[in-house]
C-alpha positions in Angstrom: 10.4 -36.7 50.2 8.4 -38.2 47.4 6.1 -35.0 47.5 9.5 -32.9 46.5 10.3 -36.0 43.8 6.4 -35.7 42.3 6.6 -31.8 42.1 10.5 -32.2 40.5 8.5 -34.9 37.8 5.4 -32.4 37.3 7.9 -29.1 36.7 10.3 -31.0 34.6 7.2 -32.5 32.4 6.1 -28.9 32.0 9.2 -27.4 30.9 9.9 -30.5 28.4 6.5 -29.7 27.4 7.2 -26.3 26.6 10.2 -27.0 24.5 8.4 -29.6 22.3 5.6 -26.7 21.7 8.2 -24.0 20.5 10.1 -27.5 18.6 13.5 -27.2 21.0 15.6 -29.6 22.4 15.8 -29.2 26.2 18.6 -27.0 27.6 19.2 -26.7 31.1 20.3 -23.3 31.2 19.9 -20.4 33.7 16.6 -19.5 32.8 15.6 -23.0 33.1 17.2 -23.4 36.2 15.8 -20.3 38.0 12.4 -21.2 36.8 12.7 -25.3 38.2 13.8 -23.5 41.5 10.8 -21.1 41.9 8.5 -23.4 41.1 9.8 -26.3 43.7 10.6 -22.9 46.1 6.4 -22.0 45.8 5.3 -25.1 45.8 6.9 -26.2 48.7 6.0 -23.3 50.5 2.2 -24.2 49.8 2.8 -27.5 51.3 4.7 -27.6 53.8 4.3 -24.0 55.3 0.9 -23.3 55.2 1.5 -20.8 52.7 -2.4 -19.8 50.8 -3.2 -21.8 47.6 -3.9 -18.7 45.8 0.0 -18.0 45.2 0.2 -21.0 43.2 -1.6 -18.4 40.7 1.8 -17.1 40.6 3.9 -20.0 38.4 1.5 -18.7 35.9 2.8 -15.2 35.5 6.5 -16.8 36.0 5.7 -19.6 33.6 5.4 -16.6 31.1 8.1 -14.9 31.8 10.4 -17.9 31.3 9.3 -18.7 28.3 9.7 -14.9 26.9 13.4 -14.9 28.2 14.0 -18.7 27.1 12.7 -18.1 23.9 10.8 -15.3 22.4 8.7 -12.4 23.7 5.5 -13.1 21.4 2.4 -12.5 23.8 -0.1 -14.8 21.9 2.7 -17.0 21.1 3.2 -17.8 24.6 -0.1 -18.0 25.8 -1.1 -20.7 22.9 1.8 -22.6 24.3 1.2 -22.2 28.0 -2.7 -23.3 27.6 -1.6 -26.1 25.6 1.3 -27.0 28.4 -1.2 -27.1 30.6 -4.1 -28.8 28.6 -1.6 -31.4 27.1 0.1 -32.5 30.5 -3.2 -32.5 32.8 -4.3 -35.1 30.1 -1.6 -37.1 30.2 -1.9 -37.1 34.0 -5.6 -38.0 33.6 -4.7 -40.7 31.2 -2.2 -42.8 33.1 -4.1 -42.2 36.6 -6.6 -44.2 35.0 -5.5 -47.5 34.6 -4.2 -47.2 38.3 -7.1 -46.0 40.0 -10.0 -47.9 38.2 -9.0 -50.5 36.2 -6.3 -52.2 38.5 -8.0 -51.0 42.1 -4.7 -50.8 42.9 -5.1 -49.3 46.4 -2.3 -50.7 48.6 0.1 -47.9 46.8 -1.8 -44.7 47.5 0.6 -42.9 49.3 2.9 -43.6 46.0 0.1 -43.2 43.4 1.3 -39.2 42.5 4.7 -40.9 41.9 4.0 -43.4 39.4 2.0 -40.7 37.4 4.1 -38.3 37.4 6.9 -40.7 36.9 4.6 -42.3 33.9 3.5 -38.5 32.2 7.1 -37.7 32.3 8.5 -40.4 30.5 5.4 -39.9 28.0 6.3 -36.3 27.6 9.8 -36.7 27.4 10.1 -39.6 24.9 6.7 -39.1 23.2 6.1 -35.7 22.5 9.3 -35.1 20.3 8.5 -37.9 18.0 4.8 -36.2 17.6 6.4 -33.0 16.3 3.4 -31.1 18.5 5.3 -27.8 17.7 3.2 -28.2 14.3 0.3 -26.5 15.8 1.8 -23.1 16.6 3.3 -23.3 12.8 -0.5 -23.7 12.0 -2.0 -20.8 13.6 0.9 -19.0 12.5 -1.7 -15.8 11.5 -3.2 -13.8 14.7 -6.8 -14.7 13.6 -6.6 -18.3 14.1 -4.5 -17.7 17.7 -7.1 -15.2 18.6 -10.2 -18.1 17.4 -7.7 -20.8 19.6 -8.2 -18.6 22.6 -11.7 -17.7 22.6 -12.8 -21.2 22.3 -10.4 -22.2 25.5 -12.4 -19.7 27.3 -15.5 -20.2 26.4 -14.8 -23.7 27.7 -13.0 -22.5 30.4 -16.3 -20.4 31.9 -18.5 -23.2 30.9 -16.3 -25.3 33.0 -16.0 -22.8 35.8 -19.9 -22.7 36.0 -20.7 -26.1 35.8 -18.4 -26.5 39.0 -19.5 -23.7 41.1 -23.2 -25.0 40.0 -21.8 -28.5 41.5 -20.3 -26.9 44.7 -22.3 -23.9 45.2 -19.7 -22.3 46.1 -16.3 -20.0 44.4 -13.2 -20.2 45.5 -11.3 -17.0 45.1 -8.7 -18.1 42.1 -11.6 -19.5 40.5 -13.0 -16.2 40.7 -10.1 -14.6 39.7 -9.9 -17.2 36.7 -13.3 -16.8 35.6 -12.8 -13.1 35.7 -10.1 -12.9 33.3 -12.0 -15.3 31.0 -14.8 -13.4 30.9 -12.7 -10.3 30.1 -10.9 -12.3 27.9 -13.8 -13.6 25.9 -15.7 -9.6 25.2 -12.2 -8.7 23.6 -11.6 -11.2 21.6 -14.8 -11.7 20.3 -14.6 -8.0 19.6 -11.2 -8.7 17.6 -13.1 -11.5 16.0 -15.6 -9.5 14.6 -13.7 -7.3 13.1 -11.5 -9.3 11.1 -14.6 -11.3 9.5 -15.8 -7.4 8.8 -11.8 -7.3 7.6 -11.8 -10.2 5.5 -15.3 -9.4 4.6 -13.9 -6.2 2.7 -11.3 -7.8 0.8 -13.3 -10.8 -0.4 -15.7 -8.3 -2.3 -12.3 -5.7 -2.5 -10.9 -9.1 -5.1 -14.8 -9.5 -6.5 -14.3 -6.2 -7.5 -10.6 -6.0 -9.0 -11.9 -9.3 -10.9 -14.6 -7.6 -12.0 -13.5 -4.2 -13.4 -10.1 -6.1 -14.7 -11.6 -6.5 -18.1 -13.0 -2.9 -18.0 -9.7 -1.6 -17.3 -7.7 -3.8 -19.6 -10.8 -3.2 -22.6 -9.8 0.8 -21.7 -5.8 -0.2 -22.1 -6.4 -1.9 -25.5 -8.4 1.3 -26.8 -5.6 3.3 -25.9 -3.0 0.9 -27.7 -5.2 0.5 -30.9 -5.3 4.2 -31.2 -1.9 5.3 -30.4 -1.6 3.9 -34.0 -3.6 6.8 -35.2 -2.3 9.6 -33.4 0.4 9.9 -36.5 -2.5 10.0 -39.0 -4.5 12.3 -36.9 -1.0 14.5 -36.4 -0.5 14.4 -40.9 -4.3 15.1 -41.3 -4.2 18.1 -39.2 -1.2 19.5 -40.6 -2.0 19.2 -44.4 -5.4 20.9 -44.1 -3.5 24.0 -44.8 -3.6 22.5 -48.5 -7.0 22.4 -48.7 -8.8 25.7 -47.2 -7.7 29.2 -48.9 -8.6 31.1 -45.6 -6.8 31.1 -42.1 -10.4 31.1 -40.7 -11.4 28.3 -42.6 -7.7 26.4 -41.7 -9.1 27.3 -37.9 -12.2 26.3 -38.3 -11.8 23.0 -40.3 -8.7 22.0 -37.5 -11.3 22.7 -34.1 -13.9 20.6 -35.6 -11.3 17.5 -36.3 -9.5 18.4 -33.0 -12.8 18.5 -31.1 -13.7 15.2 -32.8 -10.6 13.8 -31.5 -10.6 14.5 -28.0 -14.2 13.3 -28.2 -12.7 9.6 -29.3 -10.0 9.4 -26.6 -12.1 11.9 -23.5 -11.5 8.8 -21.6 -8.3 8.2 -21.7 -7.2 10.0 -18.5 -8.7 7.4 -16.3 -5.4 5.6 -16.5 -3.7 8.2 -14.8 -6.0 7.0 -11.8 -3.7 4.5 -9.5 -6.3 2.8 -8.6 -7.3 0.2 -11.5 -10.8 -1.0 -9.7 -12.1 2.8 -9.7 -10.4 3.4 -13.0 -11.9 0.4 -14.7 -15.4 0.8 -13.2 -15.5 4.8 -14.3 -14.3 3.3 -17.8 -17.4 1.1 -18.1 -19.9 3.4 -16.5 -18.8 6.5 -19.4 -18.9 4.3 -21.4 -22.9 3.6 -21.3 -23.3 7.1 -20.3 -21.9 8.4 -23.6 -24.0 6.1 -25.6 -27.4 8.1 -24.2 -25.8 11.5 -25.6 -25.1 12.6 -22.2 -22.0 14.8 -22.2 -19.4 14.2 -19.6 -16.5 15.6 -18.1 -14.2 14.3 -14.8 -11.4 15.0 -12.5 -9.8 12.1 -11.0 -6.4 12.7 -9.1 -5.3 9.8 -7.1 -2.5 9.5 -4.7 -1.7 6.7 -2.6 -2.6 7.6 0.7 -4.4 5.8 3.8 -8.0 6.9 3.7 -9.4 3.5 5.4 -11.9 3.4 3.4 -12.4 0.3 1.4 -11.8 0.9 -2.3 -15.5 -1.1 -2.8 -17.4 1.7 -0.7 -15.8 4.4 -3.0 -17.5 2.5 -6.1 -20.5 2.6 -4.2 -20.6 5.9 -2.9 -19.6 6.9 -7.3 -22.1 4.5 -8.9 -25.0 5.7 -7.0 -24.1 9.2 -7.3 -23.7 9.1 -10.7 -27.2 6.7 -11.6 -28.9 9.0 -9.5 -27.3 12.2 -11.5 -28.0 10.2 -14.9 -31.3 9.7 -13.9 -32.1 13.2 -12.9 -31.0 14.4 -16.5 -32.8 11.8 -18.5 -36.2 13.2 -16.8 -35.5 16.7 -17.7 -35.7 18.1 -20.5 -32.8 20.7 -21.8 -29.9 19.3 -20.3 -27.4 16.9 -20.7 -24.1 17.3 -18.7 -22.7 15.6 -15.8 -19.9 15.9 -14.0 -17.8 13.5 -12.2 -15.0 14.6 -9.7 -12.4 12.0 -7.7 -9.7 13.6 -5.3 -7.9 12.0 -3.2 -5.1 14.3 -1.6 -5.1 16.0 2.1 -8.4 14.9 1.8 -11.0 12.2 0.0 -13.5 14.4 -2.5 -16.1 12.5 -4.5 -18.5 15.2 -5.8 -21.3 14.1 -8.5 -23.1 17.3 -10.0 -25.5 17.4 -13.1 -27.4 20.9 -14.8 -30.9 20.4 -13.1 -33.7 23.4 -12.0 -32.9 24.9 -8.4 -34.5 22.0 -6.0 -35.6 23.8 -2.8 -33.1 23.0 0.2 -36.2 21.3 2.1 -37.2 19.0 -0.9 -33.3 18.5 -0.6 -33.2 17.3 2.6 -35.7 14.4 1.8 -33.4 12.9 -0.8 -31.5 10.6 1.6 -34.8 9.4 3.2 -35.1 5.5 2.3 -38.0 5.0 -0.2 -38.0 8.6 -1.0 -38.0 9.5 -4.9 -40.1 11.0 -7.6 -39.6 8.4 -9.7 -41.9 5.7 -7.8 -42.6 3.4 -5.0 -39.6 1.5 -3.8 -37.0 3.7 -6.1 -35.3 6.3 -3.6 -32.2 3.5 -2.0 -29.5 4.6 -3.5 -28.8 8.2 -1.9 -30.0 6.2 1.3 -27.3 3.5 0.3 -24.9 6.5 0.3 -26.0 8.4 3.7 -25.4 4.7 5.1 -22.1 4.7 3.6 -21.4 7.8 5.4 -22.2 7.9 8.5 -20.5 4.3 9.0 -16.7 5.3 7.7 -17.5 9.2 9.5 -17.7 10.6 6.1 -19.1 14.2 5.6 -21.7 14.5 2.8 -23.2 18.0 1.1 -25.8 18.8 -1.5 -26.6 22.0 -2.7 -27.0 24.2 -5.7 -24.3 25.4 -7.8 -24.4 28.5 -10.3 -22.0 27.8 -13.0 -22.0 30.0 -16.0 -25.4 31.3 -15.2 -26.5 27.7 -15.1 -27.7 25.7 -12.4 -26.4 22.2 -11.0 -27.4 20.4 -8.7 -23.9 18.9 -6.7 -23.4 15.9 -4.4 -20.2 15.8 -2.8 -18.7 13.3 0.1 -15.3 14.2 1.7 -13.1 12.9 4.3 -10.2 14.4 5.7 -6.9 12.2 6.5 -7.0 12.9 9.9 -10.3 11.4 10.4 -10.8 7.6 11.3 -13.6 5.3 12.1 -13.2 1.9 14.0 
């Protein structure tokens, strides 16, 4: 009889437990009702029937299921709350059999002992816990990463403490087995999961370095635009009255190329802002920028549409500015040419092609571009095509040099590409 009183004390601590984790008042509804049944039903089985401890492992897997139907089916919701059931009422256990057991060497009550605990933790728990507002926690690790953190660290404990007791006994019992299976299994996933999301978070940290940092870029490339949208009426009156000045219609043709020329040369980057994206836009701004001050004569393509590339916006900068220092670099060296051009795509697939006029390069002196430490331009110099080729092959991107005959001259073309389809974990 008191046996059936301490389990009825132990189930009903646990289920006002669980209500003061999800930050309910207790209900004694079906669901509640079926699971205090089961669990008396089990338990009693266990000790009075000689029915194996192992099925005990069974409340657990009913535990979760009442708590899905009682209140919501969130997996990692109701596993925080299960391990802190569990944690929070084996303390409180611990706790109050302390006083009885050591301190006060009370020993004439020890067929009652289970009954004043249980009696003592449920009183705790039912009075206590409510006042504590303990359903803070779970509005704390609201986000997945801190649940997933929660749960690794209970099991590493949980193995530790599994190991330290079969290094104590010598011996495993099978639902300690079982236990310190799933831990184990438990542990290599998460700390997988974990991993990730610090490579995650990792990405967006220098992702917002970025934005910060090609803001001003962006916004300097806005302003330009705005100052000289005050000309374009000028520009528009000085055109048209230049038939006033030359007597000739070749002259008038003439006279209007060179001014429209010198134009398009003022504003060449203005198209960037068509590009979505304001960190590439913004960084392209500021890289033309000093390119045209070294006389180097550029043209681009950049079509962006928003599309899911999973790629991190800070790798695409990468991959362009050491494409294009390398390209730069190339030109500067040689003598007799000066043009680069600079291609962004992003449609059915991700494009990114560098090219720059240069004298054919033989494909085997190619193929030692993307060797680290490789250049011809000193010791220590050739990392930023290797910076590239790691780029590559760690987001499954596809990357081609080769020589290009256009209008009988030749360039020498970088170009990355990754289809949609593709993906990398």
């Amino acid at each position: 009889m008191i046996t059936n009183i301490c389990l009825l004390l132990e189930v009903l601590t646990i289920v006002f437990c669980v209500h003061a984790l999800y930050g309910e008042k207790f209900r004694l509804d079906i669901s509640t009702v079926s699971f205090l049944a089961t669990y008396m039903i089990i338990l009693t089985m266990v000790n009075y029937y000689e029915l194996p401890q192992q099925y005990t492992l069974i409340m657990y897997p009913i535990m979760f299921i009442y708590c899905g139907i009682r209140f919501e089916f969130k997996i990692a919701c109701i596993l925080i709350n299960m391990v802190l059931c569990i944690i929070i009422v084996g303390s409180i256990q611990m706790v109050v059999s302390i006083p009885f057991l050591h301190i006060l060497g009370l020993n004439w009550f020890e067929n009652y002992r289970l009954l004043f605990i249980n009696c003592f933790a449920f009183v705790l728990v039912t009075f206590l816990l409510p006042k504590c507002k303990i359903s803070r926690i779970m509005n704390f690790l609201h986000s997945k990463e801190k649940i997933e953190n929660v749960i690794l660290i209970i099991c590493i404990v949980l193995i530790a403490f599994l190991l330290f007791r079969y290094k104590e006994a010598n011996v495993f019992f099978i639902d300690q087995a079982m236990l310190l299976f799933i831990s184990i299994v438990c542990t290599l996933i998460l700390a997988d999961q974990v991993g990730k999301y610090k490579i995650k978070t990792k990405e967006v940290e220098t992702e917002l370095k970025m934005h910060k940092l090609y803001a001003d870029s962006f916004q300097g490339l806005i302003e330009n635009i705005r100052l000289r949208q005050h000309e374009f009426d000028n520009h528009i009156n000085t055109i048209y009255s230049q038939h006033y000045i030359y007597d000739t219609y070749d002259e008038l043709v003439k006279a209007q190329d060179t001014y429209c020329k010198i134009i398009s040369k003022e504003n060449q980057f203005n198209k960037l802002l068509k590009a979505s994206n304001p960190i590439v836009a913004g960084f392209l701004y500021g890289k033309f920028m000093e390119i045209d001050k070294l006389g180097i004569d550029i043209d681009y393509r950049i079509k962006i549409i928003e599309s899911n590339i999973e790629i991190p916006v800070y790798k695409v900068v990468e991959i362009l500015g050491d494409l294009i220092n390398n390209a730069v670099e190339a030109i500067e060296k040689t003598d007799g040419v000066n043009k680069l051009y600079v291609s962004l795509t992003e449609d059915a697939k991700l494009e990114i092609e560098v090219r720059n006029e240069s004298p054919y390069i033989d494909y085997n002196e190619i193929d030692k571009f993307f060797v680290k430490g490789f250049s011809s331009k000193g010791k220590d110099r050739g990392l930023g095509l290797h910076n590239v080729k790691k780029i590559c092959d760690e987001y499954t991107l596809n990357i081609y040099c080769e020589n290009v005959k256009i209008d009988d001259a030749n360039w020498l073309s970088f170009k990355v590409v990754k289809d949609k389809t593709s993906s990398y974990d």
